[in-house]
C-alpha positions in Angstrom: -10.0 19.2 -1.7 -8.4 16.5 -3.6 -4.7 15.2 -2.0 -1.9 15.8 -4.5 -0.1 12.1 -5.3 3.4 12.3 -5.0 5.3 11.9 -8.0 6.0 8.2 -9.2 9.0 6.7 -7.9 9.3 8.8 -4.4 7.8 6.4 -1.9 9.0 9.1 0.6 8.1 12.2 -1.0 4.6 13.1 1.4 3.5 11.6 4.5 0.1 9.5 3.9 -2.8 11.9 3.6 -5.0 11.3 6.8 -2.4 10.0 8.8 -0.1 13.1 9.3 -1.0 14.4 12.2 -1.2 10.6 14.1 2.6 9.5 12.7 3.6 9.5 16.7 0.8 7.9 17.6 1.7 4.3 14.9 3.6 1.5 16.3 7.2 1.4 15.2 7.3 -1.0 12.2 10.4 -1.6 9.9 10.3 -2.9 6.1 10.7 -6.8 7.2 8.2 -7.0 9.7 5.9 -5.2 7.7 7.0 -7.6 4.9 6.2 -10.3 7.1 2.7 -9.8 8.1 1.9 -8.9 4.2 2.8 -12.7 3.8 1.0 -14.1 6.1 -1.9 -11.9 5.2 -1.7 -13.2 1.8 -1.9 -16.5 3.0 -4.7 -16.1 5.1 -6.5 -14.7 1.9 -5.6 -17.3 -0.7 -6.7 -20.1 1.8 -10.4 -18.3 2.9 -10.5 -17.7 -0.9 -9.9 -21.1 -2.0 -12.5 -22.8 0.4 -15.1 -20.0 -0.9 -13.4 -20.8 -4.5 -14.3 -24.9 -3.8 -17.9 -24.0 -2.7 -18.6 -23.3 -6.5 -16.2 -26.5 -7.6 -13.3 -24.5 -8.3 -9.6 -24.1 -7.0 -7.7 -21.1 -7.8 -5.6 -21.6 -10.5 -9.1 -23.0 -12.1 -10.4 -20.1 -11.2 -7.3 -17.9 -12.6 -7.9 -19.5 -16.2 -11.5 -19.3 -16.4 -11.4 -15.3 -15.1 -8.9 -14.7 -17.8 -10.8 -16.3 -20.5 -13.8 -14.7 -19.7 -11.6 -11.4 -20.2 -9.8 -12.7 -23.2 -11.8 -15.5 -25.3 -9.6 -17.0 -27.9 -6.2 -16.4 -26.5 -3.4 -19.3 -26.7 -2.1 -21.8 -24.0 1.1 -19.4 -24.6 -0.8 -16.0 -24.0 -2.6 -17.2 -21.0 0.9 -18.7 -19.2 2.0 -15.1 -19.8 -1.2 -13.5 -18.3 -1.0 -15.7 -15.4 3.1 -15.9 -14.8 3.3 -19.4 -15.1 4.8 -22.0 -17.5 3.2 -23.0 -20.2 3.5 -26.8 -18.7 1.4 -25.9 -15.6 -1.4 -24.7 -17.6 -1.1 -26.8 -20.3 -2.7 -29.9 -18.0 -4.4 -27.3 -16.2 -6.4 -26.8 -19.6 -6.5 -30.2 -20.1 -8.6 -30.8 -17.1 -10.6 -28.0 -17.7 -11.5 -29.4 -21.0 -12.8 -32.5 -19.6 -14.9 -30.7 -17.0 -16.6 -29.5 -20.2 -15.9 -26.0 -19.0 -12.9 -24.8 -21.9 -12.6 -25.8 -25.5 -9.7 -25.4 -27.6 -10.3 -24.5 -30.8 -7.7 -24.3 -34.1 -6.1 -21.1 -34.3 -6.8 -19.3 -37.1 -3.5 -17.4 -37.4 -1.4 -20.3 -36.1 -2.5 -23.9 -37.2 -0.2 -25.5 -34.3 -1.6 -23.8 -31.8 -4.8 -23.9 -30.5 -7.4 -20.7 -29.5 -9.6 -21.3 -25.8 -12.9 -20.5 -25.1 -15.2 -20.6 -22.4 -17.9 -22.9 -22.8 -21.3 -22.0 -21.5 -21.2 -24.0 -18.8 -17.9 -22.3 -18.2 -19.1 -19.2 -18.2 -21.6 -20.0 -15.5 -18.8 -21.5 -13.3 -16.8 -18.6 -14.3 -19.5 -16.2 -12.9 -20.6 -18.0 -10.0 -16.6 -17.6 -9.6 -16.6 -14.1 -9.9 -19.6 -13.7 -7.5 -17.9 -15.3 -5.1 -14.9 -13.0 -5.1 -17.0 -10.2 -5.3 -18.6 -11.6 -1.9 -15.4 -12.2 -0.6 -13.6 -8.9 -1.0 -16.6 -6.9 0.2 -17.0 -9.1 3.6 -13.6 -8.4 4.3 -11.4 -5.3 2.3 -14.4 -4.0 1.7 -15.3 -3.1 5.6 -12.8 -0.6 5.6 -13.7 2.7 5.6 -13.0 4.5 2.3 -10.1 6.9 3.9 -8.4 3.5 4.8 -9.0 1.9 1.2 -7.6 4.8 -0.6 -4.3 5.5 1.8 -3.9 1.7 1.5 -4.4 2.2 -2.4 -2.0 4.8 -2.2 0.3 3.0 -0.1 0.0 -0.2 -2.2 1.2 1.9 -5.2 4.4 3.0 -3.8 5.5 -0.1 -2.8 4.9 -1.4 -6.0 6.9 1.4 -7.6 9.7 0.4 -5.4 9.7 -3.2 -6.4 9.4 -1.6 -10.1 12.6 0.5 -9.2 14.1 -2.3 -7.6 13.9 -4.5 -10.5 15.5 -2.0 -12.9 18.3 -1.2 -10.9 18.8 -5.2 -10.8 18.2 -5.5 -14.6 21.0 -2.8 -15.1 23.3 -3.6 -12.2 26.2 -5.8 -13.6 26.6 -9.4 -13.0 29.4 -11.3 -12.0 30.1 -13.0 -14.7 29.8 -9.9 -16.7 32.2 -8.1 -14.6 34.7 -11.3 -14.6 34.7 -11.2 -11.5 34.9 -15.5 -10.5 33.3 -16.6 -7.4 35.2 -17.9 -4.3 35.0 -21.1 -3.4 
């Protein structure tokens, strides 16, 4: 029988499926700590990453640009900023580099003749792949030894914190500011 997901937005609605009837049995963990040790996990996996990234000649943000260009051929240096979160400065010598390698090629833009459209070359797409590959490997050697209860309660899991940010984030959007209140800082 398939578990019911709770309803978005109610990170406390259910306890997580499969772990019900151990709750006593966790360590006690609060929000920071937990917040903590996803930091340094994420760390942890950028570096590993990176050194399997550099195995194929690429770093990260390399590889970033290349994976979304294989996804989205022809997008702008303004598109791709967006994709990746990032100014258009960073990737704009980040391209630039890229070109050279002989892996990217910019290419007039059809719709906007001051902007330019990038592609993947073939040898890009190669390095792009061997990229991918990599990853692939990556993930499975270590997320992917979990067994698939795990993966989907930490799917599950993952989910609700990232409704909470999302909640979070409106309720900062909306929530006045100082200087819209008139209120004056002290000082």
């Amino acid at each position: 029988m398939k578990a019911r997901m709770p309803a978005r937005g109610d990170m406390r609605q259910t306890p997580v499926p499969g772990l019900q009837a151990s709750n006593a049995d966790l360590p006690q963990a609060d929000g920071f700590r937990v917040w903590l040790r996803f930091l340094r996990l994420d760390q942890r996996l950028r570096g590993l990453m990176g050194r399997r990234l550099r195995e194929v000649g690429l770093s990260i943000p390399q590889f970033d640009v290349l994976s979304a260009l294989s996804e989205r051929a022809g997008i702008t240096q303004r598109d791709l900023a967006q994709q990746l979160f990032v100014t258009k400065g960073n990737v704009s010598g980040l391209i630039d580099r890229l070109v050279e390698a002989g892996l990217v090629e910019r290419r007039p833009d059809a719709q906007d003749r001051r902007s330019h459209a990038l592609f993947l070359t073939e040898e890009g797409m190669r390095v792009a792949a061997a990229g991918h590959a990599a990853q692939r490997a990556f993930v499975e050697s270590t997320l992917g030894r979990l067994p698939q209860c795990d993966l989907a309660t930490l799917h599950l899991l993952l989910g609700r914190w990232r409704d909470g940010a999302r909640e979070a984030e409106v309720a900062a959007l909306a929530a006045p500011t100082p200087a819209a209140s008139g209120a004056r800082p002290r000082g």
